[in-house]
ChimeraX commands (.cxc) that place a marker at each C-alpha (Angstrom):
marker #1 position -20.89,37.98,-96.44 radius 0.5
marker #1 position -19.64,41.18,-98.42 radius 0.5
marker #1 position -16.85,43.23,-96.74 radius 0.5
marker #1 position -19.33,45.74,-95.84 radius 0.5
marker #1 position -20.59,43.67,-93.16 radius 0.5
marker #1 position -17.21,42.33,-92.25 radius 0.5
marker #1 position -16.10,45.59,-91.34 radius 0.5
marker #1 position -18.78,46.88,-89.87 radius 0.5
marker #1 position -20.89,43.43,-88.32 radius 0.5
marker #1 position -21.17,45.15,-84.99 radius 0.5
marker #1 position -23.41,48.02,-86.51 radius 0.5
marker #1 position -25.33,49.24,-85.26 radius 0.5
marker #1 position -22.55,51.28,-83.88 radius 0.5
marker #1 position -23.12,52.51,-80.31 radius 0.5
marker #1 position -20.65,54.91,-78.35 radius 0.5
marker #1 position -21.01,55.38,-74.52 radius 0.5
marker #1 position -20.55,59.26,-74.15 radius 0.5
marker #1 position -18.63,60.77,-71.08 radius 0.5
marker #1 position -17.97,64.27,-70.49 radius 0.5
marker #1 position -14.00,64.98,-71.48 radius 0.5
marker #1 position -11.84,67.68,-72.04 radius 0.5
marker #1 position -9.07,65.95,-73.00 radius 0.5
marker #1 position -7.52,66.71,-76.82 radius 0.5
marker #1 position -6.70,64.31,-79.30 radius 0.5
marker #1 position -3.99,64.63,-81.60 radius 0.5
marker #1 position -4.13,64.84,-85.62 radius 0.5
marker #1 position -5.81,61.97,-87.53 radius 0.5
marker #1 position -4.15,62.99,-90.18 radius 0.5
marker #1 position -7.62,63.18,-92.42 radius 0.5
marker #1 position -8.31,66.04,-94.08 radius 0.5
marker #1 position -12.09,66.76,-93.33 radius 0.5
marker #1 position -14.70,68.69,-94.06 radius 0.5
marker #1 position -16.23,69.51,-90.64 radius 0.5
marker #1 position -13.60,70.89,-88.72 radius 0.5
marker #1 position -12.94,71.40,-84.70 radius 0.5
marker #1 position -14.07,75.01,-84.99 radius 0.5
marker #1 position -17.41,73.94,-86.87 radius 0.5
marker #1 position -18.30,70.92,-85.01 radius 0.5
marker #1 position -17.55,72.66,-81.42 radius 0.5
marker #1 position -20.97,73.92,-80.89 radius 0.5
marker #1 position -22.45,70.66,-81.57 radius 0.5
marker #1 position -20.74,68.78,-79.07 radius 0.5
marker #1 position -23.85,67.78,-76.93 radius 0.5
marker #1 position -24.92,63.99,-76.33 radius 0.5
marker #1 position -27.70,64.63,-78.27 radius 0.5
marker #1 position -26.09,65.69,-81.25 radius 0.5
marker #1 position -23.47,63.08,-81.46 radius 0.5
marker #1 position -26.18,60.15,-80.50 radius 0.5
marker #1 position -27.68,61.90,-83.97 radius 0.5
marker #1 position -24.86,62.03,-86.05 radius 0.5
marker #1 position -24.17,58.47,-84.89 radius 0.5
marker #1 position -27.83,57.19,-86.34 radius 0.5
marker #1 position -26.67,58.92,-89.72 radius 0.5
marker #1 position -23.65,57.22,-89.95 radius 0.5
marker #1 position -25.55,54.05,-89.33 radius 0.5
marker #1 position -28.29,54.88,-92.07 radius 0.5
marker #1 position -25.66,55.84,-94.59 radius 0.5
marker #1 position -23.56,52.38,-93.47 radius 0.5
marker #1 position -27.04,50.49,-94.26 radius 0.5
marker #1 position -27.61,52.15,-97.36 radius 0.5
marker #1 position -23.80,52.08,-98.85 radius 0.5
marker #1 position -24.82,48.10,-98.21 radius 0.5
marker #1 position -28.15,48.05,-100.02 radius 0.5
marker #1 position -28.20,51.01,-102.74 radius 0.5
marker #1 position -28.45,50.28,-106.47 radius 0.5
marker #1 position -28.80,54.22,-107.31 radius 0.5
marker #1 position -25.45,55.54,-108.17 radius 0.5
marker #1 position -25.95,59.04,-106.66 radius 0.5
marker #1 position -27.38,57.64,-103.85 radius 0.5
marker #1 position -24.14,55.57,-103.10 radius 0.5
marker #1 position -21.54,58.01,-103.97 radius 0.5
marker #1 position -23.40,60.89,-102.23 radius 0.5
marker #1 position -24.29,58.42,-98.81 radius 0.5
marker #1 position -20.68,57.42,-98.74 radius 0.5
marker #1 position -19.18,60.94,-99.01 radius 0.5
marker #1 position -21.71,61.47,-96.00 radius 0.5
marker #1 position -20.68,58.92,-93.79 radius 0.5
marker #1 position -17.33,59.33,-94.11 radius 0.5
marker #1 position -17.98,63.39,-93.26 radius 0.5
marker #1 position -20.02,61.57,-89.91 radius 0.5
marker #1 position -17.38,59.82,-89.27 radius 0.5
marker #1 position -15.12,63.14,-89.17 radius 0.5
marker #1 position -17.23,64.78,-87.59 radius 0.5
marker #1 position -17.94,62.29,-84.86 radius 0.5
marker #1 position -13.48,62.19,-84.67 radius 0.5
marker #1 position -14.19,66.30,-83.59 radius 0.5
marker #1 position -16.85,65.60,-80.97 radius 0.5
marker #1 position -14.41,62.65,-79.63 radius 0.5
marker #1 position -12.02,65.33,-78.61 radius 0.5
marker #1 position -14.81,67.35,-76.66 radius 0.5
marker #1 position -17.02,64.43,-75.41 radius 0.5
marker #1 position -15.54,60.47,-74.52 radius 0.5
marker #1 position -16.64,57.92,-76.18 radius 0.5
marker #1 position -16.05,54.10,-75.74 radius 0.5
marker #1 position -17.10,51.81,-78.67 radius 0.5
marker #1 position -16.12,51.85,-82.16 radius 0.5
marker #1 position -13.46,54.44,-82.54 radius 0.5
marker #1 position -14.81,56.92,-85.25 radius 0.5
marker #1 position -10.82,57.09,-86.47 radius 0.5
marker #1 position -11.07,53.65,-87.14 radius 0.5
marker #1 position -14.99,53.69,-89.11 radius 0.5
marker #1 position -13.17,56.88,-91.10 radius 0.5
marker #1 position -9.97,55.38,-91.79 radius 0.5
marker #1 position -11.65,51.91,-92.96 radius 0.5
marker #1 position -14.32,53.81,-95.21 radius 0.5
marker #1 position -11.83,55.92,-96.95 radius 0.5
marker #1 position -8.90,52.28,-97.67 radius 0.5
marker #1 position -12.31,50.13,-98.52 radius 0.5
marker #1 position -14.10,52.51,-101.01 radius 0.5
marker #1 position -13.05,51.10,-104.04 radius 0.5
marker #1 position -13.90,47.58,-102.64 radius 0.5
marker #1 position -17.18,48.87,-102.20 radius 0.5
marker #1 position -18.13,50.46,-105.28 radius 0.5
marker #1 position -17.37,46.77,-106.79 radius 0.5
marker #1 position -19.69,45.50,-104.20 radius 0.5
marker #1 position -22.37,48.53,-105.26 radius 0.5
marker #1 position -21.36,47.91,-109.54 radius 0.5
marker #1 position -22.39,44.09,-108.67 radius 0.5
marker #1 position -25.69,45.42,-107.62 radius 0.5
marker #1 position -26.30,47.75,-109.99 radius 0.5
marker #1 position -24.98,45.27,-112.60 radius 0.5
marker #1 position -27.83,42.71,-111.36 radius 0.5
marker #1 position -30.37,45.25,-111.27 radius 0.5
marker #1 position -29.92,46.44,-114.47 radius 0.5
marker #1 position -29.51,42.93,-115.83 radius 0.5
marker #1 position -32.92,42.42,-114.31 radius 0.5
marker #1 position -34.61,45.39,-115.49 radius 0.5
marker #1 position -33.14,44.68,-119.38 radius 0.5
marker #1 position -34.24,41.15,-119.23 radius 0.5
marker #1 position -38.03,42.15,-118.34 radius 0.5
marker #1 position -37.89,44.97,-121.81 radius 0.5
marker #1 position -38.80,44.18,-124.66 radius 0.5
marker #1 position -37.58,46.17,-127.50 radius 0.5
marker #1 position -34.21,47.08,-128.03 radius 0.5
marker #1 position -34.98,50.47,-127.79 radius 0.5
marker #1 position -35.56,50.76,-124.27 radius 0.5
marker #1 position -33.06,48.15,-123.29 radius 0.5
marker #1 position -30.69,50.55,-125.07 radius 0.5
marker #1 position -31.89,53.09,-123.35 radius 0.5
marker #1 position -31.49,51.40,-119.80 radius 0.5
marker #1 position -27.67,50.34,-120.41 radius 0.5
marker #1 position -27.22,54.13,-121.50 radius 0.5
marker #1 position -28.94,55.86,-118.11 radius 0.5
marker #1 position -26.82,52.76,-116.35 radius 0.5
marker #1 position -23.04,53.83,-117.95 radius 0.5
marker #1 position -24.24,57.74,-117.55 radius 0.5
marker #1 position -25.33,56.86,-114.10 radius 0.5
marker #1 position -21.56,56.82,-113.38 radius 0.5
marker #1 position -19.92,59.42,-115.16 radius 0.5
marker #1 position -20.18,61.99,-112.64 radius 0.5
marker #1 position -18.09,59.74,-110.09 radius 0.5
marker #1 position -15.39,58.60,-112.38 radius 0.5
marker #1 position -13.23,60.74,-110.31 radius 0.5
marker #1 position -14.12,58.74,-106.97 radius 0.5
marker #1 position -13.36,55.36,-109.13 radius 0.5
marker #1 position -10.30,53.53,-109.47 radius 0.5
marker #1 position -9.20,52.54,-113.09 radius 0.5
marker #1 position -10.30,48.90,-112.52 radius 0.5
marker #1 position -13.52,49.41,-111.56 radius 0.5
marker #1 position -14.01,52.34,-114.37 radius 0.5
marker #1 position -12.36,49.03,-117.03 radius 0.5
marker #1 position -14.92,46.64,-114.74 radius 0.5
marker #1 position -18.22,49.29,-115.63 radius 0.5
marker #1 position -17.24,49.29,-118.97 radius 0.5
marker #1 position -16.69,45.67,-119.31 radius 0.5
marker #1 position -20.70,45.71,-118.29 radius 0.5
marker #1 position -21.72,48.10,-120.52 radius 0.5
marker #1 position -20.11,46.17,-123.85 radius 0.5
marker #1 position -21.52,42.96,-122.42 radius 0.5
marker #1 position -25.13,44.29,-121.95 radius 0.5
marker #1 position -24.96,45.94,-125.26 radius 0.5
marker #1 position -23.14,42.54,-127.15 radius 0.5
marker #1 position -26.52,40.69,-125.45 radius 0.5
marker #1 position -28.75,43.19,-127.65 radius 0.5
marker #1 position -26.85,41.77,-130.90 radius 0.5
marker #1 position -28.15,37.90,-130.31 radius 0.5
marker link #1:1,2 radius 0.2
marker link #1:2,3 radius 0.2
marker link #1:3,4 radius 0.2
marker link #1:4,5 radius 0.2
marker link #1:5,6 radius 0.2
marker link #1:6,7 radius 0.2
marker link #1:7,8 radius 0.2
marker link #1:8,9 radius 0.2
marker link #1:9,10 radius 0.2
marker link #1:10,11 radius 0.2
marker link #1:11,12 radius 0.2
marker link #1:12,13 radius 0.2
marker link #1:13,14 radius 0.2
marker link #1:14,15 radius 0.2
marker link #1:15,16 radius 0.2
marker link #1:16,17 radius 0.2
marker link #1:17,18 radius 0.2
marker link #1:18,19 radius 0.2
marker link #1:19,20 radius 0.2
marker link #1:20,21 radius 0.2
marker link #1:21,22 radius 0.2
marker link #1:22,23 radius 0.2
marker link #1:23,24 radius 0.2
marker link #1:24,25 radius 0.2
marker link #1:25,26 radius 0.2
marker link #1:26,27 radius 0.2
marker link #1:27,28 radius 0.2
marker link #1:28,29 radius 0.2
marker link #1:29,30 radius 0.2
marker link #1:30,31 radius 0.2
marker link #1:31,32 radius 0.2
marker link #1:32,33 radius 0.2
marker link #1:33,34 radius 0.2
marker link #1:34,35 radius 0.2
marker link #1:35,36 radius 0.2
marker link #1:36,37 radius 0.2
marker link #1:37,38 radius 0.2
marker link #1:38,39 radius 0.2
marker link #1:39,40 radius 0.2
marker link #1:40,41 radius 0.2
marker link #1:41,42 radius 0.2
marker link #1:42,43 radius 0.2
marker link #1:43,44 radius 0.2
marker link #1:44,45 radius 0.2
marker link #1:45,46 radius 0.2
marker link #1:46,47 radius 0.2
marker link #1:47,48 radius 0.2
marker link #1:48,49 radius 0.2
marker link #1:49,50 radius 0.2
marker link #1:50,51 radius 0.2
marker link #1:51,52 radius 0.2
marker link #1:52,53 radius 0.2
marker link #1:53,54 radius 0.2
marker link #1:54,55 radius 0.2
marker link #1:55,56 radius 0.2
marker link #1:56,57 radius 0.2
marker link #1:57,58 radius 0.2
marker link #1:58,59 radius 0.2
marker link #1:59,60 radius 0.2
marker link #1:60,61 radius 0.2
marker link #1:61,62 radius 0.2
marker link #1:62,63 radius 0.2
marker link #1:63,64 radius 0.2
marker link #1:64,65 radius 0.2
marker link #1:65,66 radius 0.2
marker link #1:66,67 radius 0.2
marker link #1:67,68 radius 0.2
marker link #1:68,69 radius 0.2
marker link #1:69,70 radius 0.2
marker link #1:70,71 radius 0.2
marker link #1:71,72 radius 0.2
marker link #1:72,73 radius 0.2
marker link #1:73,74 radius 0.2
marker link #1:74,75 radius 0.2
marker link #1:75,76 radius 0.2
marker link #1:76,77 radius 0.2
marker link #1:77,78 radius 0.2
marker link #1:78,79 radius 0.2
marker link #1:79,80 radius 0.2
marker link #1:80,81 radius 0.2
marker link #1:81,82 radius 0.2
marker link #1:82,83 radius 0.2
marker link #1:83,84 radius 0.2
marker link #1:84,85 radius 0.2
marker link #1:85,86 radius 0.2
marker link #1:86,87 radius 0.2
marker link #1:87,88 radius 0.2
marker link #1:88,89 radius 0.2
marker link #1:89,90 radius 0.2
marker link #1:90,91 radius 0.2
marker link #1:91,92 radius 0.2
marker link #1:92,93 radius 0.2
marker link #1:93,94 radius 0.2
marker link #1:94,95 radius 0.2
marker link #1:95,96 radius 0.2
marker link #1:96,97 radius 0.2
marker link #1:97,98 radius 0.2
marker link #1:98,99 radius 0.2
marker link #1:99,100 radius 0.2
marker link #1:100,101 radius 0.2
marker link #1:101,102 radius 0.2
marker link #1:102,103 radius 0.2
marker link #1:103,104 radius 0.2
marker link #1:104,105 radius 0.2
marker link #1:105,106 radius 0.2
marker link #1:106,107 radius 0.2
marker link #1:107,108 radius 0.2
marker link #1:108,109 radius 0.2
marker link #1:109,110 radius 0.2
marker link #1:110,111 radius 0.2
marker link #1:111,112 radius 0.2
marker link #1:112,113 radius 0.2
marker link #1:113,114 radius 0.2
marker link #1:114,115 radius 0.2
marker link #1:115,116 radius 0.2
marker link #1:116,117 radius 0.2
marker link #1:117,118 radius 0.2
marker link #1:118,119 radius 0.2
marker link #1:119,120 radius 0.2
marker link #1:120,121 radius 0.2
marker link #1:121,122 radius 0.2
marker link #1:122,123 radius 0.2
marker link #1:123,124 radius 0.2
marker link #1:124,125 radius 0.2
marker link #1:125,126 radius 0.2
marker link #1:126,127 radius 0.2
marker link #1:127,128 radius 0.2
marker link #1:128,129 radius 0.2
marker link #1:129,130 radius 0.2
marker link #1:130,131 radius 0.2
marker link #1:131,132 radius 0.2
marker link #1:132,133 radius 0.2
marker link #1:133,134 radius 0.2
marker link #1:134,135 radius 0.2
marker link #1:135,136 radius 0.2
marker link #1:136,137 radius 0.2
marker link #1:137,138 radius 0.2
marker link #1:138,139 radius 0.2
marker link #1:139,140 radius 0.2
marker link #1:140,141 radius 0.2
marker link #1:141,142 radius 0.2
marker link #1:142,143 radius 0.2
marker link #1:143,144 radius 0.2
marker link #1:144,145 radius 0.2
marker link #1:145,146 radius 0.2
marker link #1:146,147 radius 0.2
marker link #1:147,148 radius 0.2
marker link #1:148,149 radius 0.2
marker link #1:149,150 radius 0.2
marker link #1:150,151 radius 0.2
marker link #1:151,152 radius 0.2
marker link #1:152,153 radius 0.2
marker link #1:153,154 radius 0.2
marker link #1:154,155 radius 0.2
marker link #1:155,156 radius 0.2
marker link #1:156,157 radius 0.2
marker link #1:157,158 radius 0.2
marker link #1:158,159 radius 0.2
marker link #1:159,160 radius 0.2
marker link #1:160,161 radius 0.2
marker link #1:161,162 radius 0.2
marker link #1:162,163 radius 0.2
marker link #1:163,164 radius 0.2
marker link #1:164,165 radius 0.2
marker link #1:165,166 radius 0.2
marker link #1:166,167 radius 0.2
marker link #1:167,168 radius 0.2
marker link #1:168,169 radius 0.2
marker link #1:169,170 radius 0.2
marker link #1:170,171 radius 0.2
marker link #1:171,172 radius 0.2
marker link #1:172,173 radius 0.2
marker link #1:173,174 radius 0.2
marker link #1:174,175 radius 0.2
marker link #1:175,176 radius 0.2
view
């Protein structure tokens, strides 16, 4: 069991929504939606929505292979998750505290981008293994290492060492 579904193993996640007028204090998270943004949207409807996105994104941070798709799904549940700490100041909920889904998306994320390199690692693995001339296998482990470059900012050192520890060890298996 990855730590994907150890965090989240009761997703789907479900609030109960109450009327509330009660404020919240800081969350100390910097986000992107903001109380002023995310007012309008306060309605049941909308939050049962942004709720379903979160999920999707949750699912496919678990399942991706596609770099973008990963990096960009992340980034977009954590903004849910923000977003859904906004509406939790205009609307109660009971569930799954949105502070917590934020706050354990944001400490895990390098965690999970190992969990996402495995994948991709095996995929490409796969994909080289079926090739066969060098030429496009080369060309596979060079779309795979480019496939990160515009997230090396989002990636700690290790796993930035641990994707290029793949690439020389896909490339050294051309050589034999």
């Amino acid at each position: 069991m990855g730590i994907l579904s150890k965090l989240f193993n009761s997703a789907p996640h479900k609030w109960i929504l109450y009327n509330n007028s009660k404020q919240y204090g800081d969350y100390g998270v910097t986000p992107m939606p903001t109380a002023q943004n995310i007012a309008p949207l306060c309605t049941k409807a909308n939050v049962l929505n942004y709720l379903k996105q979160y999920n999707d994104s949750i699912k496919i941070i678990g399942t991706t292979k596609k770099t973008d798709v990963y990096f960009y799904r992340y980034d977009f549940a954590i903004k849910r998750a923000i977003a859904l700490i906004h509406m939790k100041k205009r609307i109660r909920m009971t569930g799954d505290d949105p502070v917590k889904l934020a706050d354990s998306l944001i400490e895990h994320k390098q965690e999970f981008t190992r969990q996402f390199i495995d994948r991709a690692n095996a995929d490409i693995t796969e994909k080289i293994n079926k090739l066969k001339t060098v030429a496009s296998k080369q060309k596979n482990i060079d779309a795979f290492e480019n496939s990160f470059k515009p997230f090396y900012d989002e990636i700690s050192p290790e796993n930035a060492d641990y994707i290029q520890q793949i690439v020389t060890r896909l490339r050294q298996s051309l050589k034999k």
